[in-house]
C-alpha positions in Angstrom: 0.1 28.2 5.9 -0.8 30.4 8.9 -4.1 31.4 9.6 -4.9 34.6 8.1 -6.6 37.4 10.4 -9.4 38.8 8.1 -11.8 41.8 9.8 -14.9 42.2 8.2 -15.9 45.9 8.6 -19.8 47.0 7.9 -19.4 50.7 7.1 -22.8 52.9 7.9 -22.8 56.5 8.3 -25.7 57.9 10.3 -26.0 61.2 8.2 -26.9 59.8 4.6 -27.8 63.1 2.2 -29.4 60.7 -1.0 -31.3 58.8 1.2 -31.4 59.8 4.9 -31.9 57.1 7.1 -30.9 54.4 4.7 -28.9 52.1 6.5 -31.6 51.2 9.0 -34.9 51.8 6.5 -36.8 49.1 6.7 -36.7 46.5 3.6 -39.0 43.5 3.7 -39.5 43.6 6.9 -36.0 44.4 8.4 -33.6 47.1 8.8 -31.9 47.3 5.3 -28.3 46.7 7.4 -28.9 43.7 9.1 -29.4 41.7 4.9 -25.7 42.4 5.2 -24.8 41.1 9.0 -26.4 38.1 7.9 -24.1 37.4 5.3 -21.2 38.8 6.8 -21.5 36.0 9.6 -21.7 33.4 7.3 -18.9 34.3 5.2 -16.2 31.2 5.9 -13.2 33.6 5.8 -13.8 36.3 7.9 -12.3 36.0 11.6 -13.7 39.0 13.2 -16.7 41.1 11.9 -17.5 44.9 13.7 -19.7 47.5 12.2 -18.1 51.1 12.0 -20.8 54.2 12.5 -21.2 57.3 14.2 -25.2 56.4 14.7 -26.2 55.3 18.3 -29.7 54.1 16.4 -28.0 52.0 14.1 -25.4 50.7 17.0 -28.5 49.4 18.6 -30.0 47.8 15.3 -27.4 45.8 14.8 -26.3 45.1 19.3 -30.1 43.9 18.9 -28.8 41.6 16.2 -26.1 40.2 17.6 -23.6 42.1 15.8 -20.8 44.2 17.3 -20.0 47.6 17.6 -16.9 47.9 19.5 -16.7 51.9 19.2 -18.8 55.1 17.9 -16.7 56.5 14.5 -15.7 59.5 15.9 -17.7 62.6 14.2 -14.2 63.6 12.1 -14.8 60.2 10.4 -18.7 61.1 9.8 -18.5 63.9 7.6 -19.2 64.0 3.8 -15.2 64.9 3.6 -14.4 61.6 5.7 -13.2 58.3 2.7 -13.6 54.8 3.4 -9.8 54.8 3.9 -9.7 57.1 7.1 -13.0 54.7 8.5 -11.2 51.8 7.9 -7.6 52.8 8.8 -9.6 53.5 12.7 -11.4 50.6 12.8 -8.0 48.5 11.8 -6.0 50.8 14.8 -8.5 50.0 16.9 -9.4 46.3 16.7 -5.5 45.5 16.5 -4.8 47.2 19.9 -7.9 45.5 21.2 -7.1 42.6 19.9 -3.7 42.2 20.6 -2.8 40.9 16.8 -2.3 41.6 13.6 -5.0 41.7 10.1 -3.7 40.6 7.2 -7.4 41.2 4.9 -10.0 44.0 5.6 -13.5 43.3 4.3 -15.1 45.7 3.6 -19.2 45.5 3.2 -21.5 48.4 2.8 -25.3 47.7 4.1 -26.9 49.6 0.7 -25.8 46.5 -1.3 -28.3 44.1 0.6 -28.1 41.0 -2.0 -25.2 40.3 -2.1 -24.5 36.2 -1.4 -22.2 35.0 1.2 -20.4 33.3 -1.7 -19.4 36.5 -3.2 -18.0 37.8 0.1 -15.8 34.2 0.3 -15.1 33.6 -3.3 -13.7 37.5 -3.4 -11.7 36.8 -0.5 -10.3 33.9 -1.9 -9.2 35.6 -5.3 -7.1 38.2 -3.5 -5.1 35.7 -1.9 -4.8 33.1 -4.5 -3.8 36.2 -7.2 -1.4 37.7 -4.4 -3.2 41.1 -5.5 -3.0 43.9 -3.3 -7.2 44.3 -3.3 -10.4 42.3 -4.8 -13.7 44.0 -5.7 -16.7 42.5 -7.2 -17.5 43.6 -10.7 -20.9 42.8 -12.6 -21.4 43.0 -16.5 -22.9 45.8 -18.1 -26.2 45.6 -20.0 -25.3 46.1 -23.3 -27.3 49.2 -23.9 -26.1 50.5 -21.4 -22.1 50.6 -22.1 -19.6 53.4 -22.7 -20.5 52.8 -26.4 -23.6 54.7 -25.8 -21.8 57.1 -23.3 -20.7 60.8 -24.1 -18.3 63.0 -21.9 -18.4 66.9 -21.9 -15.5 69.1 -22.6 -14.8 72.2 -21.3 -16.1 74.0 -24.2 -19.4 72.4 -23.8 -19.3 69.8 -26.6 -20.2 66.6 -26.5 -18.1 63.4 -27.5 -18.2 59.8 -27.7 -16.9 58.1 -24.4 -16.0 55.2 -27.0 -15.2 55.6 -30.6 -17.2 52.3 -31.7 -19.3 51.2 -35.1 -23.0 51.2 -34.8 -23.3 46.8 -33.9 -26.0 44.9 -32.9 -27.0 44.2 -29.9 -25.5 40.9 -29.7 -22.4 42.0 -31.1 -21.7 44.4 -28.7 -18.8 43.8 -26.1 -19.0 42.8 -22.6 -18.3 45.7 -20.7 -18.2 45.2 -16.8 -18.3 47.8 -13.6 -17.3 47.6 -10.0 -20.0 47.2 -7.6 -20.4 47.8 -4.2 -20.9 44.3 -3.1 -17.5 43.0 -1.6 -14.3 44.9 -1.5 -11.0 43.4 0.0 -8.1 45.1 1.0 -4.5 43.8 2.3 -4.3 45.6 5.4 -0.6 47.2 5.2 -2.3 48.6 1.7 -4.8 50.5 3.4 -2.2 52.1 6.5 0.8 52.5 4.4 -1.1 53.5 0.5 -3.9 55.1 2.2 -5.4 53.4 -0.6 -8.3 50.1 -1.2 -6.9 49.2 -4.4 -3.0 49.3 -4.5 -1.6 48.2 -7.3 -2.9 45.0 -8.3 -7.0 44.2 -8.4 -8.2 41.2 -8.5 -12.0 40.6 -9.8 -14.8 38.4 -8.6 -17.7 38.5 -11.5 -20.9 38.3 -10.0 -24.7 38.6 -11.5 -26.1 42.0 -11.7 -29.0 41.2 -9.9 -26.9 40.7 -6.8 -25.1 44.0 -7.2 -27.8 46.5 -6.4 -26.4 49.6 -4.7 -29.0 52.0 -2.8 -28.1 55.7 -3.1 -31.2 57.2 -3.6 -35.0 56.9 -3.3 -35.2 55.7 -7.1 -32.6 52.6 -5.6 -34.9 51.7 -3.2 -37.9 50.9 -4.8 -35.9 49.1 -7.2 -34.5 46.7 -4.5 -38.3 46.8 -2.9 -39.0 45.1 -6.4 -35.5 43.2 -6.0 -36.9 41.7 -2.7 -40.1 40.0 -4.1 -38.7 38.7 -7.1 -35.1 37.4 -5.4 -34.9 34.1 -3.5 -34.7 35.2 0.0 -34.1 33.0 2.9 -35.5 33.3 6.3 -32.4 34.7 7.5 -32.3 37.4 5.2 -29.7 35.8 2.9 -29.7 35.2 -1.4 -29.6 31.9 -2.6 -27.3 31.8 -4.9 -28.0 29.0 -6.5 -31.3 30.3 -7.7 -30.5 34.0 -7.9 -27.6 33.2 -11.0 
């Protein structure tokens, strides 16, 4: 088998509206961005590994890591308007002509989900290619009372409806439910220039526990990863342990 060319890609937009400055706020005692460089370099399957932004302060955050920055995202691809799939398909143009080669995987790893474990990043990577799938996310179970059982969706009269038509259970009768986090996404590289798309048509899914899936939008997110960060196993390096973090 050949050796696959996977790019890890940290995606961090300067101009955040939730929470401004997010990407570089400072989270027990580091820059909330480097929790994910840390694992990203790590990770056993990824080949290359570039943060994408349009910030000169977070470029230098992470150059003062060790990371690279090969390029400042042009300001088309740093608007609210810009998608993931226009950052990425730049940062794939633009490492492959570097580069000289072809990827066949793009990582893709977004510094508001700081806990993340390197496993996750490699076990997701793995799944994609063992399933042949044309993406892998991570996904993390739902707490019970919080599934689409206790959901409701507007309708354009105004009234309100069940999201799920389901029998009043108990709790421990109630289904798993699951939801993608923001963890680990992987895409196959001709999906993402040809499909404009992450996901394709086939997903593969990497389970992993939902206290390694927070996701910091807003100010609310933060504290709750401020708690996160005194009550999770965190290593010198700024990495989970997975082991103890299940």
């Amino acid at each position: 088998m050949k050796q696959l060319n996977i790019l890890g890609v940290i995606t961090a937009r300067g101009n955040s509206k939730g929470l401004p400055g997010k990407n570089i706020k400072m989270l027990g005692g580091r820059p909330l961005i480097l929790y994910t460089l840390a694992q990203a370099r790590f990770s056993k399957t990824i080949t290359h590994l570039i943060t994408s932004t349009d910030s000169r302060e977070i470029a230098h955050v992470v150059q003062a890591a060790g990371g690279d920055v090969p390029f400042l995202r042009p300001p088309a691809l740093a608007t609210d308007t810009a998608t993931h799939t226009m950052v990425l398909e730049h940062a794939i143009t633009y490492m492959e002509r570097m580069h000289g080669l072809v990827y066949d995987y793009i990582v893709t790893l977004q510094p508001t989900s700081p806990f993340r474990a390197v496993s996750d990043i490699d076990l997701t990577v793995e799944k994609i290619i063992a399933q042949q799938a044309d993406s892998a996310i991570t996904i993390a179970e739902v707490e019970p009372n919080r599934g689409p059982q206790k959901m409701f969706e507007k309708d354009v009269d105004g009234n309100f409806r069940p999201l799920v038509m389901a029998p009043h259970t108990r709790r421990q009768e109630v289904p798993k439910y699951y939801m993608r986090t923001s963890a680990v996404f992987v895409t196959k590289r001709d999906v993402i220039l040809e499909k404009q798309s992450m996901f394709g048509d086939s997903t593969a899914m990497h389970v992993v526990p939902a206290q390694r899936s927070v996701d910091i939008d807003t100010p609310l997110d933060f504290h709750v990863a401020e708690y996160m960060f005194h009550h999770l196993p965190i290593t010198p390096d700024g990495l989970v342990n997975e082991v103890m973090s299940q």
